[in-house]
Every structure is written in C-alpha cells, then in structure tokens.
C-alpha positions as a Markdown table, in Angstrom:
| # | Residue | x | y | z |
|---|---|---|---|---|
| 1 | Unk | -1.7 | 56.1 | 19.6 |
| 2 | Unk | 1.3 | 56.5 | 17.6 |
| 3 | Unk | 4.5 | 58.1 | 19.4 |
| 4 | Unk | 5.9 | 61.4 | 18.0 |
| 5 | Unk | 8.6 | 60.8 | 15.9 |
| 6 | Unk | 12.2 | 60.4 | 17.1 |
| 7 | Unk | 15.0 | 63.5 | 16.0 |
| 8 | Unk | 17.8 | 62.8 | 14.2 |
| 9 | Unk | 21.5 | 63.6 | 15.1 |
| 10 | Unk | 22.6 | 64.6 | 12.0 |
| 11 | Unk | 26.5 | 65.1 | 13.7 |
| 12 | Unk | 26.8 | 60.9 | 13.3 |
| 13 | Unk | 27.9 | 61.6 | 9.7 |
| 14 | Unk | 30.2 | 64.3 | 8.4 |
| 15 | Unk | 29.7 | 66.3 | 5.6 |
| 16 | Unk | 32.0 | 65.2 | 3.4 |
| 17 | Unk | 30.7 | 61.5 | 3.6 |
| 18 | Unk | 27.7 | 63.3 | 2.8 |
| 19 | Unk | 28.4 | 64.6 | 0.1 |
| 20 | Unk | 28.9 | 61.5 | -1.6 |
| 21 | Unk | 26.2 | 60.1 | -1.1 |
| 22 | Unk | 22.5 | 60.3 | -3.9 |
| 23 | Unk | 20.7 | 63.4 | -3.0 |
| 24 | Unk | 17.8 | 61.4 | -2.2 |
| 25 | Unk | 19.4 | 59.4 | 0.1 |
| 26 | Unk | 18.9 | 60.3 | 3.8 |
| 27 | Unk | 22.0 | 58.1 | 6.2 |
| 28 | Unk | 20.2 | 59.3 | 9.1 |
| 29 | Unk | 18.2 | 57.2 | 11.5 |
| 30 | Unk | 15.6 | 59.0 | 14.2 |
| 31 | Unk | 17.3 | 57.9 | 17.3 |
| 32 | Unk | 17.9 | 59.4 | 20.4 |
| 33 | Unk | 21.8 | 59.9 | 20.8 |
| 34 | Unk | 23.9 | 62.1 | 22.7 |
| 35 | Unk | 23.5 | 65.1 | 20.0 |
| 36 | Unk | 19.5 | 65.1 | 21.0 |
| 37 | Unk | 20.2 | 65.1 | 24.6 |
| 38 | Unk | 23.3 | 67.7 | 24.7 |
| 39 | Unk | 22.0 | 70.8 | 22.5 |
| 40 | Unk | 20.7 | 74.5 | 22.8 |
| 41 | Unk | 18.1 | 72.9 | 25.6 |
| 42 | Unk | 20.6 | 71.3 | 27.9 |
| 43 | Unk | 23.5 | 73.8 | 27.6 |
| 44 | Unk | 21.3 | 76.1 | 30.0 |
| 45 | Unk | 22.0 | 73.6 | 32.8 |
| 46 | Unk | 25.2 | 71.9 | 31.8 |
| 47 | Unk | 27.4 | 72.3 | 28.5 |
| 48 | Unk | 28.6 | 69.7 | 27.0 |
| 49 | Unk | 32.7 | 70.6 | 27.9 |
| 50 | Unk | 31.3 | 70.4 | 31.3 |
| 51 | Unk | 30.2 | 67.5 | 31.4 |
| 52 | Unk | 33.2 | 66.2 | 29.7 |
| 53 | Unk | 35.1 | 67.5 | 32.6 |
| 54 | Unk | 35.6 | 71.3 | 32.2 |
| 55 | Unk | 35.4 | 74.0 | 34.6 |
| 56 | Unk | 32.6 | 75.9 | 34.7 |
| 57 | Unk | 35.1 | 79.0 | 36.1 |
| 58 | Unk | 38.5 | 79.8 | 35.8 |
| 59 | Unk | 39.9 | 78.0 | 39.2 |
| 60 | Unk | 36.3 | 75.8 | 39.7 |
| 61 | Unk | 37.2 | 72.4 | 40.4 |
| 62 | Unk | 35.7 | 69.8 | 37.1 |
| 63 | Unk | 32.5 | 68.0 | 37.7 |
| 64 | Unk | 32.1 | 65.6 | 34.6 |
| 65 | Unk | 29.3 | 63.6 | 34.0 |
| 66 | Unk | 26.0 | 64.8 | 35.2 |
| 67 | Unk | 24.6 | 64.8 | 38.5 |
| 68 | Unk | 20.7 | 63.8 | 39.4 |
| 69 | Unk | 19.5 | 67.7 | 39.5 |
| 70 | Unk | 20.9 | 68.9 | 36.5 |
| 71 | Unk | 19.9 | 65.9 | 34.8 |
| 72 | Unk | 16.4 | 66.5 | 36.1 |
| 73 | Unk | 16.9 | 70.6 | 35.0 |
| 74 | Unk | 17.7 | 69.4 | 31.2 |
| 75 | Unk | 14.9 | 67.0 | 31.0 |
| 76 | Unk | 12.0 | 69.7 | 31.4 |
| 77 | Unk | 14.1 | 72.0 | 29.1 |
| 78 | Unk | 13.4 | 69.4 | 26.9 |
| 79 | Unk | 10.0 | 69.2 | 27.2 |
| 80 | Unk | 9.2 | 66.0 | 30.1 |
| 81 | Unk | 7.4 | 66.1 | 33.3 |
| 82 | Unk | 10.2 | 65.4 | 36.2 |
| 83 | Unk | 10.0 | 64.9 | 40.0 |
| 84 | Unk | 12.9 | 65.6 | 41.8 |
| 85 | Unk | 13.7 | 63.3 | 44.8 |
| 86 | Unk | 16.9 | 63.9 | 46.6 |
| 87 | Unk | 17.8 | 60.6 | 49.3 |
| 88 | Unk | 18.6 | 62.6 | 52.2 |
| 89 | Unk | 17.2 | 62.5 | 55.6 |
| 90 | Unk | 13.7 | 64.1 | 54.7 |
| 91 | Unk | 12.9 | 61.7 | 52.9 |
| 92 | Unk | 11.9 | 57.8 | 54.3 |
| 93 | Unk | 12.6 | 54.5 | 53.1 |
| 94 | Unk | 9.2 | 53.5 | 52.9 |
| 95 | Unk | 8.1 | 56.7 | 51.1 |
| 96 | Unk | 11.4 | 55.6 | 48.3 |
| 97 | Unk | 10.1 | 52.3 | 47.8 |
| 98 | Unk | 6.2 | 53.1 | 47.6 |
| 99 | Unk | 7.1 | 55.6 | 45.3 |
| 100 | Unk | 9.2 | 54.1 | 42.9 |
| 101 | Unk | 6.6 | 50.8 | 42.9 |
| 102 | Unk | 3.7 | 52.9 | 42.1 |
| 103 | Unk | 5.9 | 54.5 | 39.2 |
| 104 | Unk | 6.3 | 51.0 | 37.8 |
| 105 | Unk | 3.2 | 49.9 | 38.3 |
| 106 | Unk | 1.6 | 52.8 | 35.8 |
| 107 | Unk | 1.7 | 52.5 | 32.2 |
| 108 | Unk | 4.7 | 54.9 | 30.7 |
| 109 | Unk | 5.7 | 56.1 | 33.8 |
| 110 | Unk | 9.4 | 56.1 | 34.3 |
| 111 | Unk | 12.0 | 55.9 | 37.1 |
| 112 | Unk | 15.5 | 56.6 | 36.5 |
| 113 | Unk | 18.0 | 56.5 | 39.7 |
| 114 | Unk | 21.2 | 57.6 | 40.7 |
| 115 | Unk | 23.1 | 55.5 | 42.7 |
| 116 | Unk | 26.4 | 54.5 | 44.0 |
| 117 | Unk | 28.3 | 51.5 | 42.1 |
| 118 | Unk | 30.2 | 50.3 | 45.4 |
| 119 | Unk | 27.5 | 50.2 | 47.6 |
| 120 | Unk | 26.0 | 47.0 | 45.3 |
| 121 | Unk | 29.6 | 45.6 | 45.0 |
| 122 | Unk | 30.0 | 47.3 | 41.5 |
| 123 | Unk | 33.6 | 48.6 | 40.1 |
| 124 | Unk | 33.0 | 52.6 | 39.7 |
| 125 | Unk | 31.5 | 55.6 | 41.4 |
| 126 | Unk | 28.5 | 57.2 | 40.8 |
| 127 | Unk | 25.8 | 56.2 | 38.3 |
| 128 | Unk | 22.6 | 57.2 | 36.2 |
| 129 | Unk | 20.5 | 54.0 | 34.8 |
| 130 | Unk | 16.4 | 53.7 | 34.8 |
| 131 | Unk | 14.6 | 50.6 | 36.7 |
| 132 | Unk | 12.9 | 48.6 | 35.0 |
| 133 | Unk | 10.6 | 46.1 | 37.4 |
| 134 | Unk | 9.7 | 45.3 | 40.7 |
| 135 | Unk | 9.5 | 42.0 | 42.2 |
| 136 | Unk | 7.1 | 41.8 | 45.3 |
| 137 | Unk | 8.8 | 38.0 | 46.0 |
| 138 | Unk | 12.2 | 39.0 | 46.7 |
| 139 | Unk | 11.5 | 42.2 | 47.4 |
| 140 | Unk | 13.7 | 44.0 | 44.8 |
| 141 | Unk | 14.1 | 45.7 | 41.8 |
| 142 | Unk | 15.7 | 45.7 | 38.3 |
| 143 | Unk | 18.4 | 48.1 | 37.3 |
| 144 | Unk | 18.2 | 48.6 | 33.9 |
| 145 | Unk | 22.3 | 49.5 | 33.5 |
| 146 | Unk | 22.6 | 51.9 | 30.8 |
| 147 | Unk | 26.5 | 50.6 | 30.6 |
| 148 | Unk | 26.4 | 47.0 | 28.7 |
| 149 | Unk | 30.2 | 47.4 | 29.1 |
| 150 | Unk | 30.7 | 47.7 | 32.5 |
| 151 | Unk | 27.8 | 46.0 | 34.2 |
| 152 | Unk | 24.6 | 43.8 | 32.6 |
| 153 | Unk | 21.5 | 44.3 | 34.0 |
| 154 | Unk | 20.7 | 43.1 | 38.1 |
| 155 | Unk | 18.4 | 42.9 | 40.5 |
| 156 | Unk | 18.7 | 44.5 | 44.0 |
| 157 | Unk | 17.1 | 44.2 | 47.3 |
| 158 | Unk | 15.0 | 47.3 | 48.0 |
| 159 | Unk | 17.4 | 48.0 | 51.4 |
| 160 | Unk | 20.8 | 47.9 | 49.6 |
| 161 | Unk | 19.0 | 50.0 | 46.5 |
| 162 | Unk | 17.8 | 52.9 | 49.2 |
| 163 | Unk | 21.5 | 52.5 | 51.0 |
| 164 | Unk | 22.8 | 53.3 | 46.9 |
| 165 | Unk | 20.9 | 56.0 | 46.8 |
| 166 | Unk | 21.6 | 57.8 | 49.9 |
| 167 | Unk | 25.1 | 58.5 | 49.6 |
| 168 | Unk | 26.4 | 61.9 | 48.7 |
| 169 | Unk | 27.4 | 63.2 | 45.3 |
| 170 | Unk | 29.1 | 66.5 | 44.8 |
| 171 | Unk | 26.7 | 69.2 | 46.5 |
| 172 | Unk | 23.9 | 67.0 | 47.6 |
| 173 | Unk | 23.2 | 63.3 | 48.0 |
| 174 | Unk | 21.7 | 61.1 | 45.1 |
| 175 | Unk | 18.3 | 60.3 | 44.5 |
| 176 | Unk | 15.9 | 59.5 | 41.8 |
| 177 | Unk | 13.6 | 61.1 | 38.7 |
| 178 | Unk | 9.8 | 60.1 | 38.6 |
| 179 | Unk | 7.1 | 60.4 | 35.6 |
| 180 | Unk | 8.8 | 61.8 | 33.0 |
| 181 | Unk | 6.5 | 62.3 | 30.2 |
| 182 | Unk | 6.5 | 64.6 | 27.1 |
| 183 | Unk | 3.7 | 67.6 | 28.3 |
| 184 | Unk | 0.8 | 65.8 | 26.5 |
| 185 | Unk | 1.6 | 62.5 | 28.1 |
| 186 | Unk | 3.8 | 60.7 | 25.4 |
| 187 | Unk | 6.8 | 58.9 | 26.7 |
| 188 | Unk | 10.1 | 59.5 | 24.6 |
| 189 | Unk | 12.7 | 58.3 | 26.7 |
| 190 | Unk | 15.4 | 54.9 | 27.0 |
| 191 | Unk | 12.8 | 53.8 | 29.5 |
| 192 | Unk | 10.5 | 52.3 | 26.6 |
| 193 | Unk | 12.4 | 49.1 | 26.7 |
| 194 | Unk | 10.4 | 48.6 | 29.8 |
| 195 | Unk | 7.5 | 48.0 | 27.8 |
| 196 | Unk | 9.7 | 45.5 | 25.3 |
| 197 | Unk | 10.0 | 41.9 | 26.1 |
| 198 | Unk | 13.7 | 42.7 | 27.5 |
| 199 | Unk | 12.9 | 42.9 | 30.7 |
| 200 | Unk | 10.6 | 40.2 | 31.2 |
| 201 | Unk | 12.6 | 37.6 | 29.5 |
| 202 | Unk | 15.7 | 38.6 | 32.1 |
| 203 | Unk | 13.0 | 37.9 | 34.8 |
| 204 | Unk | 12.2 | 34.6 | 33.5 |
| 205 | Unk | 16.0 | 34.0 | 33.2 |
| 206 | Unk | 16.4 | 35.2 | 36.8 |
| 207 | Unk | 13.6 | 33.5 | 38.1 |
| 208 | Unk | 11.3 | 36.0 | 39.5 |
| 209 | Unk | 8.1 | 35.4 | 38.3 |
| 210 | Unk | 6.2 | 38.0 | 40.7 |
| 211 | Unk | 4.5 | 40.7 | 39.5 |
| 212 | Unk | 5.7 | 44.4 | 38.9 |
C-alpha cells in the first residue's frame, strides 16, 4: 500500500534563492515541517504567534507552546483520527497503561504523550514526544523524545510515566493522544519511525529484548 505523498513547505527557501535557480528544478523536499503543521488548519485552534508566546487578548497572560487538547483540536483539523485522554482522577492507572500497550501493539496506531520533564529527573517543564515500545520485562516504555538536543531517547517505568502524566498544565492536567490515522486509515505522522529499525536497535542497545 503506498502512503499518500508527503506536502512540501515551500517557506524553507525564499524567493529570491528561488529565482536563481533552473526552472525545472524543484529545491523542495516532501517533508513534514513546522509550515505543514502550523497553517490555515491549525490557526483555528492555535496561531502560530501564540504558540510562540503571544497573547490571545489584550491583557491574557502568554501560553507558548502547545498544550495536549489543542494539539489533539489541530490534528483532526488536519484530517487524523484522535482520542483525547486527560490524566486526571477519572481516569485509572491501569486503564493508562492497558491503553497505551494495546496502541502499540496494533500496526500504525500511534501514541503521543504529554508529560512533565522533572517528574523523570529531566531539565525542563512540560513536554510533547510519541512512545515508541513497550517492554513487558521491565515493565516500561520508550519515549521517543522529539528534542535530540535536550534529551536522547529513554525508557521509563510505567508508574513514574503515569505520575508524568498526571501533573497539571495550564487549564487541565496532561495526558495522552491515541490512534491517529489519516480518515481512510493511512498513518502520516513522526510516529512512522516506530515502524523503522530505530527503535529496535535502541532496545537491543538497552537490553530489553521483550516484546512490544
């Protein structure tokens, strides 16, 4: 089955490169960047001078970045099936883990999380990354860390992961995404690298050789 192809963010090079360049030559890759996340679809939600740290109102206190519901409001703008989970008190531990394990365990289905950095000993505040593997063994699972820069790739004991998750963020606390899929059941998200040999190889490194 061949995936739909990916847009290109045609902001990456300015015009007047451009313009020297053959007429037949395209400089544009089909990537997913920033300028095919933040467009006409997401600025319902969020703008991007928002989520750069804006008000949203004259006298509204900034909230950069992009917190777990408005990320979850911009991905079906876009086309993807989303399941909101909020980590509050409604919600059980053992429903979070049997959730995001059965969302692992099926083929290009996707969990992204949003955690707290200092609950896993991490420099920072809140953060956004997918998961990438469970490990039945030890009983954790793999934070795929979005941020090479900041923080490489770990795995985390399902307790400490929940406790990450249930912490508050600005109007509710933090949570996770499940299955998000393009409407006819294409994936087109970062999480793809799940299916790469990435992930297992960092297993192998790691030593867990369980199942996920």
């Amino acid at each position: 089955m061949r995936l739909p192809r990916k847009p290109k963010d045609r902001s990456l090079f300015p015009a007047e490169f451009r313009s020297r360049l053959p007429p037949t030559w395209d400089p544009d890759f089909s990537r997913y960047t920033q300028g095919t996340f933040f467009n006409d679809k997401s600025e319902p939600v969020k703008t991007r001078d928002q989520f750069l740290g804006r008000a949203k109102a004259s006298g509204a206190k900034p909230s950069p970045g992009i917190e777990l519901r408005q990320l979850h409001g911009v991905l079906l703008n876009h086309g993807l099936r989303s399941e909101l989970r909020i980590a509050d008190d409604k919600l059980a531990n053992d429903v979070i883990k049997r959730e995001l394990v059965a969302n692992l365990a099926t083929p290009h289905d996707y969990a992204v999380i949003n955690y707290a950095r200092p609950v896993l000993g991490q420099a920072g505040g809140g953060h956004i990354s997918p998961l990438g593997a469970y490990d039945a063994k030890s009983d954790s699972f793999l934070i795929l860390d979005v941020n090479p820069n900041g923080q490489s790739w770990v795995w985390v004991p399902t307790d400490l992961l929940i406790r990450a998750l249930r912490t508050p963020d600005v109007n509710e606390n933090r949570g996770y995404l499940l299955s998000m899929k393009v409407a006819g059941g294409r994936p087109v998200l970062p999480g793809d690298a799940r299916a790469g040999r990435g992930y297992r190889d960092h297993r192998r490194a790691f030593g867990h050789a369980g199942s996920s």
